[in-house]
Backbone as numpy.savetxt, mean C-alpha at the origin, in Angstrom:
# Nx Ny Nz CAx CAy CAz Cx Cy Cz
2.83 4.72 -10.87 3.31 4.74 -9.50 2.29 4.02 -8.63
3.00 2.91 -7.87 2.06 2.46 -7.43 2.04 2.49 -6.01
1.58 2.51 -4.74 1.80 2.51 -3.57 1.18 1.91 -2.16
1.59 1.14 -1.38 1.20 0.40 -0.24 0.78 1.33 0.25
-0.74 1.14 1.16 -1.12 2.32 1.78 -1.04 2.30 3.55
-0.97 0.81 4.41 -0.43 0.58 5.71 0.46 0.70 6.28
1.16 1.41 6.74 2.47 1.56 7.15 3.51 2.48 6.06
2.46 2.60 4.97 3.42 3.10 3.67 2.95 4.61 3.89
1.58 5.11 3.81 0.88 6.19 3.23 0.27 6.28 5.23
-0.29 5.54 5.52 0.02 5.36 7.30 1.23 5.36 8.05
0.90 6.13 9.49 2.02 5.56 10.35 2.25 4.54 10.90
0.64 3.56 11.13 0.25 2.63 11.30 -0.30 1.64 10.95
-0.71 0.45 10.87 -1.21 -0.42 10.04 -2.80 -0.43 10.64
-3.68 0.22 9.59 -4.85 0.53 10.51 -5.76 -0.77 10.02
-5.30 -1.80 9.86 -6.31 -3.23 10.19 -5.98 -3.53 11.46
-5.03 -3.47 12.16 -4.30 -3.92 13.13 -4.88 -3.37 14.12
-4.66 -1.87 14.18 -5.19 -0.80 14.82 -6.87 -1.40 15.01
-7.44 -1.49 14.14 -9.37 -2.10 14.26 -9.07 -3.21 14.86
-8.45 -4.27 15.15 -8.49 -5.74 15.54 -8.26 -5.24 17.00
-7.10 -4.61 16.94 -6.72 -4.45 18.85 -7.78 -3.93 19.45
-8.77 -2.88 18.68 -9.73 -1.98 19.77 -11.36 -3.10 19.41
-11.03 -3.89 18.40 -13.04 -3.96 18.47 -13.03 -5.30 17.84
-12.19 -6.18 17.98 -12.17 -7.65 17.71 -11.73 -8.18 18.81
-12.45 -9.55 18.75 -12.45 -11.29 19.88 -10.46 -10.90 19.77
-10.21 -11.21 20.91 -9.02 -11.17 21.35 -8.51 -12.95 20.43
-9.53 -13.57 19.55 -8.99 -14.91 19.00 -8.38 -14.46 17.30
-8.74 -13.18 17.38 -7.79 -12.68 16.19 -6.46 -12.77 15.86
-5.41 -12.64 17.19 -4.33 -13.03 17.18 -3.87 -14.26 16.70
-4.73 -15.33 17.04 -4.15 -17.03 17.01 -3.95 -17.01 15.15
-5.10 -16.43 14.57 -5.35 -16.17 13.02 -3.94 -15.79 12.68
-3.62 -14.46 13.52 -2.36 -13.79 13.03 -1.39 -14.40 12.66
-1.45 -15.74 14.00 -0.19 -16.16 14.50 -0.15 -17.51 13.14
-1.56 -17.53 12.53 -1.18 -18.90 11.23 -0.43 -18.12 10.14
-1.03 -16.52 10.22 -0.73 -16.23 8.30 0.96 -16.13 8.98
1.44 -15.22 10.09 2.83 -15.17 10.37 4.09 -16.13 9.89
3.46 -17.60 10.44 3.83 -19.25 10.36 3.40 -19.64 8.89
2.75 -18.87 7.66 2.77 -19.26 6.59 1.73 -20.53 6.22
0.71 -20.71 7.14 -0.14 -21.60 6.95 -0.79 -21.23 6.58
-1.43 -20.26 6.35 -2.60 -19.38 5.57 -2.27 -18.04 4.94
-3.14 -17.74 3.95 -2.49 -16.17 3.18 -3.32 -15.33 3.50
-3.04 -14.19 3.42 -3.56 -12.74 3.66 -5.23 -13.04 3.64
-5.59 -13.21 2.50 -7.02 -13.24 2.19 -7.48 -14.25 2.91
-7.12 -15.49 3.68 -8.08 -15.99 4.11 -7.83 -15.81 6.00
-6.85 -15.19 6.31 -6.67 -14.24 7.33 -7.18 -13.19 7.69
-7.65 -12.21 6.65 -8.07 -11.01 6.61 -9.89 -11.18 7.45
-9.91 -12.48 5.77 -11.69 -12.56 6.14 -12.11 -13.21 7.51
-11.33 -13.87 8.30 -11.46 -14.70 9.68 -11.68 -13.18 10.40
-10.73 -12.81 10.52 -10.45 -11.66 10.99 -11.37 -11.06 11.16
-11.56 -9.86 9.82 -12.75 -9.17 10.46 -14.36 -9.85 10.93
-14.40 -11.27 10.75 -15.76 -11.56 10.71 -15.67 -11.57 12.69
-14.36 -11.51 13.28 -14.35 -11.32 14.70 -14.72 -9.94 15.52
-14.68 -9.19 14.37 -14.50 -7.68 14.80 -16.14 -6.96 15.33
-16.60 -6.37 16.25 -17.87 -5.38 16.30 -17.55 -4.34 16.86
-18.14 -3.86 15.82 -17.56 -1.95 16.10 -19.06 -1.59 15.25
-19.79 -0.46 15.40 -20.84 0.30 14.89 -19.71 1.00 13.66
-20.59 1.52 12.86 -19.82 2.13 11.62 -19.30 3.64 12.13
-19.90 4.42 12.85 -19.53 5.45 13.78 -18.08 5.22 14.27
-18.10 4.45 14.88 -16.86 4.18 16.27 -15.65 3.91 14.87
-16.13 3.11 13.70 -15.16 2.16 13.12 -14.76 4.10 12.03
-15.19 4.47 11.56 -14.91 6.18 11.28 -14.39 7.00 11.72
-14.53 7.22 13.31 -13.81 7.79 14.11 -12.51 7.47 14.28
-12.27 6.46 14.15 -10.53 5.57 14.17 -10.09 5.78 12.56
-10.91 5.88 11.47 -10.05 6.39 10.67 -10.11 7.81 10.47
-10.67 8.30 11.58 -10.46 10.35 11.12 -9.28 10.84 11.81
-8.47 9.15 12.92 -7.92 9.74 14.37 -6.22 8.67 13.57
-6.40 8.40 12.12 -4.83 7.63 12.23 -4.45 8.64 11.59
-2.85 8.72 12.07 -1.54 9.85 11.25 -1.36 9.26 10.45
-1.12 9.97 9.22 -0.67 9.57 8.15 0.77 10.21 7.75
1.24 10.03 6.82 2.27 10.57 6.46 2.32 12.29 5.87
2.83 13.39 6.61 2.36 14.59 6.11 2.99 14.97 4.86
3.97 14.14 4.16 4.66 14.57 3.30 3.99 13.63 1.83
2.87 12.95 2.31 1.97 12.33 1.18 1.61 12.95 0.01
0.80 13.72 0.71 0.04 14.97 -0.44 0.97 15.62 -0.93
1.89 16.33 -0.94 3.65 16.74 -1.69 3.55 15.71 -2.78
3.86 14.69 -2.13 4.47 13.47 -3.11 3.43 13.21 -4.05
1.94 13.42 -3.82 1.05 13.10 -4.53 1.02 13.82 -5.83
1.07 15.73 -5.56 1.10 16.71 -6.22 2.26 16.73 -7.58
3.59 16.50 -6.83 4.61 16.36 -7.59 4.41 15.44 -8.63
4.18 14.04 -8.49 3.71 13.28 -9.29 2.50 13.37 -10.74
1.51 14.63 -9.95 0.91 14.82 -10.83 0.97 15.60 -11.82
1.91 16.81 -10.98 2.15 18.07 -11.92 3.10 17.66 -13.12
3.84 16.28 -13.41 4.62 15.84 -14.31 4.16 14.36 -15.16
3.05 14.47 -14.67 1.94 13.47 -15.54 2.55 12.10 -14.95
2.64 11.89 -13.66 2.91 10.73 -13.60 1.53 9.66 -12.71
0.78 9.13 -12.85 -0.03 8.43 -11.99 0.29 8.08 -10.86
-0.81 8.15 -10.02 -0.37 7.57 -8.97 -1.79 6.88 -8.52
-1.62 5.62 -7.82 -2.60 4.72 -7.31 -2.06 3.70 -5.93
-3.08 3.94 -5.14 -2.80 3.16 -4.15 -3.30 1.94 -4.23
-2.28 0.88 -3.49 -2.91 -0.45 -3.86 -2.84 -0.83 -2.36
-3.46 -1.24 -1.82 -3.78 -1.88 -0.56 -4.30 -3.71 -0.07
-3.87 -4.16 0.88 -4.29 -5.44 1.15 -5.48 -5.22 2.26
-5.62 -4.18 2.77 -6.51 -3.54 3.46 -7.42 -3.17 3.51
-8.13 -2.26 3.89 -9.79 -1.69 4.43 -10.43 -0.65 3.33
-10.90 -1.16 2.32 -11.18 0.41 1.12 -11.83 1.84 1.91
-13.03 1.27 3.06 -13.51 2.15 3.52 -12.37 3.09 4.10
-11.52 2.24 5.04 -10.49 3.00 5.94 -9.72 3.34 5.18
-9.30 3.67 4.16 -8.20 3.79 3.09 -8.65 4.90 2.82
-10.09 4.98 1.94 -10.72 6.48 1.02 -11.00 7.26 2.13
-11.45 7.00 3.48 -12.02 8.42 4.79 -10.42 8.61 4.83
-9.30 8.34 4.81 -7.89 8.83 5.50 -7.54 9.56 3.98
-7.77 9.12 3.08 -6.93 9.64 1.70 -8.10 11.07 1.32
-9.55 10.67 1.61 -9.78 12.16 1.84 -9.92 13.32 2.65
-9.63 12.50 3.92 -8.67 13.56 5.01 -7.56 14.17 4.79
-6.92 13.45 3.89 -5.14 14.28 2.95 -5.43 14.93 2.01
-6.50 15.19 1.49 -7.09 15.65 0.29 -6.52 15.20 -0.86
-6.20 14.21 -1.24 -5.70 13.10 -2.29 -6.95 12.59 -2.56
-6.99 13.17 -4.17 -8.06 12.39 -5.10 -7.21 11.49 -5.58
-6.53 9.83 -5.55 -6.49 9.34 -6.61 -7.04 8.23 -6.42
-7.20 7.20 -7.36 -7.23 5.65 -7.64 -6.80 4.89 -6.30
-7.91 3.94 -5.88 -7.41 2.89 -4.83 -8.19 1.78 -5.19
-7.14 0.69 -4.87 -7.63 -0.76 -5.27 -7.02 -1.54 -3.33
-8.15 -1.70 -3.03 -7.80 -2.19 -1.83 -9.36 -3.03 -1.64
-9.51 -4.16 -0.67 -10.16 -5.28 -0.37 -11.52 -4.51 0.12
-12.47 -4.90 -0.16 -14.52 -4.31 0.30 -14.22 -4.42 1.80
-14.59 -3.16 2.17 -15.34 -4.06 3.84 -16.91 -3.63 4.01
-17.69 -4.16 3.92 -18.86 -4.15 3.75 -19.64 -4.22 5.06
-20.45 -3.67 5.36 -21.36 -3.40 6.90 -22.30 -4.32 6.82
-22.54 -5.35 7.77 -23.73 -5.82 7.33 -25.02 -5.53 8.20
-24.80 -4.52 9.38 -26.31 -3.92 9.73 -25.35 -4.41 11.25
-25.68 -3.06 12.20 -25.22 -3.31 13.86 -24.09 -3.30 13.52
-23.48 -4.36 14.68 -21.67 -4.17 14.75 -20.85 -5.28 13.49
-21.61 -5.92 12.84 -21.19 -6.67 11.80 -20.64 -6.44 10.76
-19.84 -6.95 10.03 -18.67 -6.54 8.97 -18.07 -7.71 8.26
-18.41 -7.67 7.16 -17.86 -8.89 6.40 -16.47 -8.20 5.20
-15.44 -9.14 5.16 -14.96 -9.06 3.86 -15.12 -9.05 2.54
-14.52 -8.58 1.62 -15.03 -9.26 -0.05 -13.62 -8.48 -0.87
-13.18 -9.55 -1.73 -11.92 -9.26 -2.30 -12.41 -9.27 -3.88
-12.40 -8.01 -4.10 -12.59 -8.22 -5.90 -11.86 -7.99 -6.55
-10.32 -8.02 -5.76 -9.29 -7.68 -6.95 -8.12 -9.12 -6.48
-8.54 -10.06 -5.75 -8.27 -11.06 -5.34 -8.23 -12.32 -6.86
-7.16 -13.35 -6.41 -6.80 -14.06 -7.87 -6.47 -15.39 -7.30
-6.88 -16.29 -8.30 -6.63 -18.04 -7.54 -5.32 -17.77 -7.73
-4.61 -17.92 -8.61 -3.32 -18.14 -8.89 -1.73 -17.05 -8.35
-2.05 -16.41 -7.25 -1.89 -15.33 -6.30 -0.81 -15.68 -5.75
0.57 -15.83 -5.90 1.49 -16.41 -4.75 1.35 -16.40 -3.53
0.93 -15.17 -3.42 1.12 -14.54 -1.80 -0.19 -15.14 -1.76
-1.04 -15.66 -1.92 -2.59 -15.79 -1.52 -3.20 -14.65 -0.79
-3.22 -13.47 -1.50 -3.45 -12.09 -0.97 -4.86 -11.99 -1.20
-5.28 -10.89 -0.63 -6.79 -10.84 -0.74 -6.97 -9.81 -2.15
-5.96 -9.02 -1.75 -5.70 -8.03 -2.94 -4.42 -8.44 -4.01
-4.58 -8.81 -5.06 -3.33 -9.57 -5.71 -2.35 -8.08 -5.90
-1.74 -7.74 -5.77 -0.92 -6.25 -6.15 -0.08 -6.88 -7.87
0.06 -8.10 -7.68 0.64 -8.54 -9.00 -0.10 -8.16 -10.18
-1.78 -8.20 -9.91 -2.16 -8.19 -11.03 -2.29 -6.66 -11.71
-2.58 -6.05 -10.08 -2.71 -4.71 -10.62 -1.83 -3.71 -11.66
-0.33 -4.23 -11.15 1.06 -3.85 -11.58 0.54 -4.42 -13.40
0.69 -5.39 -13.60 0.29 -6.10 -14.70 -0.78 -5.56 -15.64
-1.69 -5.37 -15.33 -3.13 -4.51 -16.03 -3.06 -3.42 -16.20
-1.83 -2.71 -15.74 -2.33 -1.18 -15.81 -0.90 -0.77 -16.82
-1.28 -0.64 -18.10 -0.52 -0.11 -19.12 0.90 1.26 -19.46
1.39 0.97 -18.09 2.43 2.09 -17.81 3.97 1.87 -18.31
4.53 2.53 -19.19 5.65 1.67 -19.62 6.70 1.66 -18.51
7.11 1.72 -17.27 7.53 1.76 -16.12 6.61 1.54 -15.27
6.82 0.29 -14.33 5.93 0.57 -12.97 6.74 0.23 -12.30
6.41 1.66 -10.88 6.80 2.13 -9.58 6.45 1.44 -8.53
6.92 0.77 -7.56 6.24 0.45 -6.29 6.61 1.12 -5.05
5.95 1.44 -4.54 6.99 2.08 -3.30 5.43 1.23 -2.00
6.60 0.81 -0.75 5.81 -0.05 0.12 6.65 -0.51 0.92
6.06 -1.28 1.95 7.24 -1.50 3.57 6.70 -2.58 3.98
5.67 -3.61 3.31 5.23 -4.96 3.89 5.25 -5.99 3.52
4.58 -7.30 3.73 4.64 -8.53 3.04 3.97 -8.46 2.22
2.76 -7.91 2.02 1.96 -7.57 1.05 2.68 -7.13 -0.37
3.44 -6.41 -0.01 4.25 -6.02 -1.62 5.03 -6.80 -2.10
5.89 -8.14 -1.65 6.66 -8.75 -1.72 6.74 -9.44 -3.18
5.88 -9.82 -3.22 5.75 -10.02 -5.10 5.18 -9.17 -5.90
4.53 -8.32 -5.77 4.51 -7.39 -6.71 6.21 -6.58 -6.99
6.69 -6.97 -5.57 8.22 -6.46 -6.29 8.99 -6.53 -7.26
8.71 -7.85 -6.92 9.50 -8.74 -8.20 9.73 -8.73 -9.45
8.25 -8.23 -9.92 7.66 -7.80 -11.00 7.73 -5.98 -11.01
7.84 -5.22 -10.82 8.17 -4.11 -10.59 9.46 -3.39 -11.16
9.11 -2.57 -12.07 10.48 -2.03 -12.75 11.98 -1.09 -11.81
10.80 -0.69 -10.65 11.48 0.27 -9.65 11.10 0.12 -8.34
11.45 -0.38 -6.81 11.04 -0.64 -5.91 11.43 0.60 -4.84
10.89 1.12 -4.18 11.25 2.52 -3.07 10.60 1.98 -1.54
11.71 1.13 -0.96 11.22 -0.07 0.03 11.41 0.59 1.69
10.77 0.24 2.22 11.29 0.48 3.58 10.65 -0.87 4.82
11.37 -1.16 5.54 10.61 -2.23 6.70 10.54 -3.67 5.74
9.66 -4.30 6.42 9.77 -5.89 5.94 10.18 -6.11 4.58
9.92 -5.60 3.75 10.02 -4.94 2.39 11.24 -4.93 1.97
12.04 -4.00 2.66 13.80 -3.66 2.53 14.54 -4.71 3.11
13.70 -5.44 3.76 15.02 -6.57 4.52 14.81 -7.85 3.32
13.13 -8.00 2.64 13.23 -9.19 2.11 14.38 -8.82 0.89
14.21 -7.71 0.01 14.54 -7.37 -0.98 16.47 -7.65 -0.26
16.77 -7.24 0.50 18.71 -7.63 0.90 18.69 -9.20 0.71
17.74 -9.37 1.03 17.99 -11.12 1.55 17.87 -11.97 0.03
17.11 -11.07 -0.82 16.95 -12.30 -2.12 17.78 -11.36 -2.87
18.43 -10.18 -2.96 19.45 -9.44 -3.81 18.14 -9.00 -4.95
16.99 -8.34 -4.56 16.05 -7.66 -5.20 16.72 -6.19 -5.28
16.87 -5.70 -6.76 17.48 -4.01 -6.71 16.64 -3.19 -6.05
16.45 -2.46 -4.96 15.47 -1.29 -4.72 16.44 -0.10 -3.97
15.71 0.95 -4.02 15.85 1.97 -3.38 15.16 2.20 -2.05
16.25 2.68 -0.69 15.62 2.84 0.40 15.01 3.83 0.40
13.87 4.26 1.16 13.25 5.55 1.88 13.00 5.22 3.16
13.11 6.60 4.37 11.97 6.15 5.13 10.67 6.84 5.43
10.44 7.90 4.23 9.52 8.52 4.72 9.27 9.01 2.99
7.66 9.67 3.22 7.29 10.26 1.56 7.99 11.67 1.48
9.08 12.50 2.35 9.62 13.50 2.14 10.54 13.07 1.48
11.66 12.18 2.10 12.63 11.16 1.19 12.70 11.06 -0.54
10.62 9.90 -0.67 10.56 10.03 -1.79 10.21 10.94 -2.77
9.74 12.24 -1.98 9.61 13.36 -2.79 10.79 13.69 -2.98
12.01 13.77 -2.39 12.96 14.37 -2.99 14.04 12.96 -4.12
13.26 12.25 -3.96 14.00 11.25 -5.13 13.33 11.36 -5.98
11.94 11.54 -6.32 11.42 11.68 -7.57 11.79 13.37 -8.10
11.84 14.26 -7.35 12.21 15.71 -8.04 14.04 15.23 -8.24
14.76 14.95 -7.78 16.07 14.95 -8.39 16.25 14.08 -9.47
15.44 13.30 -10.14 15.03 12.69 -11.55 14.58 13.41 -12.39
13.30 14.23 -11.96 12.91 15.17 -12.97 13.97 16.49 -12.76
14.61 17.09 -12.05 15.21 18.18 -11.97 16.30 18.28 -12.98
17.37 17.47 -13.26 18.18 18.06 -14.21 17.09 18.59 -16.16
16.47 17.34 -16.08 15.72 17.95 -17.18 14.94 19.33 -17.23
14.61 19.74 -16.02 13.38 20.62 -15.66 15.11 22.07 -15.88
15.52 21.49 -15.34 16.75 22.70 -15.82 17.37 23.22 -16.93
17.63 22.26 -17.67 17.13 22.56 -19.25 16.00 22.54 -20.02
15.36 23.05 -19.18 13.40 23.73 -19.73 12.69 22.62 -20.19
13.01 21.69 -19.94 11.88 20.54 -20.60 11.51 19.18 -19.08
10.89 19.38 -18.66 10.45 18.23 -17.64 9.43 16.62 -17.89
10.39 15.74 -18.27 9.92 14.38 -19.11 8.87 13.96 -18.02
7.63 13.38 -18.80 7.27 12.07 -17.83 8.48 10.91 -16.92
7.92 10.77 -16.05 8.98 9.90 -15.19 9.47 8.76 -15.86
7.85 8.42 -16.59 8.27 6.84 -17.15 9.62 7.15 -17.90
9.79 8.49 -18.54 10.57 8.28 -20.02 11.83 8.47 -18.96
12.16 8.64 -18.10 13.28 9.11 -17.26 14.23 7.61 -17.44
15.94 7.83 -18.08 16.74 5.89 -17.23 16.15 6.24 -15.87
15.96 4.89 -15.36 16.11 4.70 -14.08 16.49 3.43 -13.55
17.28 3.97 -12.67 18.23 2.68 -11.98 18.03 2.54 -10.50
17.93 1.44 -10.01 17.37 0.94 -8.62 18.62 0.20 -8.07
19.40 0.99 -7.56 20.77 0.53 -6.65 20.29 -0.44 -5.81
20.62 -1.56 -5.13 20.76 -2.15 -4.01 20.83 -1.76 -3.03
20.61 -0.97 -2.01 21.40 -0.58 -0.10 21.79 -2.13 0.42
21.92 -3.17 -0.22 22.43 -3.95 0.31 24.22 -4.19 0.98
């Protein structure tokens, strides 16, 4: 199971959130190339924050102060109590990712982009899960991750551009926002949600008929079929 953590596992997209309060107001023009498709995530990201000054204090406090989704940790639990993995994959902030995921008290796996302090209000990027050959030219490839990690089913569930090709590749998609409109538009199979209460109750009505006849399968071993809402 794999999962977008901005807008997905957030209510908000908390890079966005750091640019509006403590970056050169010339962050936008950046925005306005990756938007227009002239540049990709990763070389957006790194412009980006190299605009940003915030002390590591101030830049902490904004991730102790974003909502997250309260029905996360549910969804997290469920998943685990039936042996299913779960890992967040992010195009985003690792620091701001692990202070919010251990504010939910969610121990799992995250693969999301370095942001590294470099002393005062300074902050550099570093992508180590980043790939030349990357469609999306992401900072974080989500393709590869899907790919490397030995699950005989992989899950995506996510709501941005960022996931857009890891979809593709994805045995099961649980889409909402930019995500759900690309997937209508290219006739990609997924399932809607709009919230992790949603997908908690789509992953227990998979395991539930089995769990009713006393035996509750791993998810992977579950058919599963990914209708269209198109």
């Amino acid at each position: 199971m794999f999962v977008d953590f901005d807008g997905t596992v957030t209510l908000k997209d908390t890079t966005d959130l750091i640019l509006e309060r403590f970056a050169d107001a010339a962050w936008r023009a950046v925005e306005e190339e990756w938007v227009a498709g002239r540049i990709g995530s990763r070389e957006c990201l790194a412009r980006q924050i190299d605009l940003v000054r915030v002390r590591p204090a101030m830049l902490d406090k904004l991730a102790r102060d974003v909502a997250f989704d309260p029905d996360f940790p549910a969804f997290v639990t469920l998943c685990q109590e039936h042996g299913v993995p779960v890992t967040v994959v992010s195009d985003g902030l690792d620091r701001v990712a692990s202070a919010i995921l251990a504010r939910a008290g969610v121990d799992i796996p995250l693969v999301a982009n370095h942001l590294e302090w470099l002393g005062s209000d300074r902050w550099r990027l570093a992508f180590p899960h980043a790939q030349r050959e990357c469609r999306s030219a992401a900072g974080n490839c989500k393709c590869l991750t899907l790919v490397e990690t030995p699950d005989t089913v992989s899950i995506l569930i996510g709501d941005g551009r960022s996931d857009i090709c890891a979809a593709e590749s994805a045995d099961l998609v649980l889409a909402k926002g930019t995500l759900a409109e690309h997937c209508r538009a290219v006739g990609l199979p997924f399932v809607s949600f709009t919230n992790f209460a949603a997908a908690t109750s789509l992953v227990a009505d998979w395991i539930g008929p089995q769990r009713r006849r006393g035996h509750v399968p791993r998810l992977m071993e579950l058919p599963i079929h990914a209708p269209s809402t198109a």
